[in-house]
C-alpha positions, 0 to 999 in steps of 0.5 A: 500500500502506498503512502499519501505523497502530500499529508496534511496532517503532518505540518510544520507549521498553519497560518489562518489568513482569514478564507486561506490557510497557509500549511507548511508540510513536506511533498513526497512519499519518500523520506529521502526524496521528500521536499518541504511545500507551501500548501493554500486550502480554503479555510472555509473548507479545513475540518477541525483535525485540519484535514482539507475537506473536498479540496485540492490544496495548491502548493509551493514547493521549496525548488520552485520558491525563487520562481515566486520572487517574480512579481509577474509569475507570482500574479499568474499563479495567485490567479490560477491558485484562485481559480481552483481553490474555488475563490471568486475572480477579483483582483482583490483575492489574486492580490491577497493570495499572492500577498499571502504566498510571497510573505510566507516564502521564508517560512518554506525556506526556513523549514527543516527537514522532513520528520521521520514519523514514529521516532524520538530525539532525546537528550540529558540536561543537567538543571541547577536551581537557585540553591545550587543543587544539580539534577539530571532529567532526560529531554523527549520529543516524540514525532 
């Protein structure tokens, strides 16, 4: 069985703007071959769990990132990512889709690598308090 390539549950990070939710997540089925993505769905469309519910999400992959610089490529797409995301045809929501795009470039570009699911980075720390007394406690972070 084949593993979704784009989980939108699996996220770096979600911006609400309003009518866009902006998703930062990683495209591909592969951990190795995997590559971080800005994801725009509808909010009126996301579930509760975040899941995009009957909508296809619209995505900037980070290789693609410095295409989007270009005011006149970033125009085309905002209008095209309008269209099929379901939004009315208006400058205003062009306007205010790639407003959203080119100000979360960095967002994608400062993402880390994708997460190995299931595993665990851990590391001990010693805490000192106050008083001077010194106590080792162990650091977990489940992904």
């Amino acid at each position: 069985m084949n593993k979704p390539v784009l989980d939108l549950t699996n996220r770096h990070f979600t911006r609400v703007l309003g009518d866009i939710t902006l998703i930062g997540t990683w495209y591909g089925e592969d951990i190795d071959e995997s590559e971080p993505v800005l994801c725009l769905v509808p909010t009126f469309r996301v579930l509760f769990d975040g899941v995009a519910l009957r909508s296809k999400p619209c995505c900037v992959s980070l290789s693609a990132a410095y295409l989007y610089d270009d005011p006149r490529y970033l125009l085309a797409r905002a209008m095209e990512f309008a269209q099929l995301l379901g939004f009315e045809d208006s400058m205003q929501r062009t306007h205010k889709i790639a407003e959203a795009i080119h100000g979360s470039l960095l967002d994608l570009i400062a993402m880390p690598p994708r997460p190995v699911l299931g595993s665990f980075a851990g590391a001990d720390a010693t805490v000192t308090d106050e008083s001077g007394r010194q106590t080792t406690v162990a650091l977990h972070t489940h992904y």
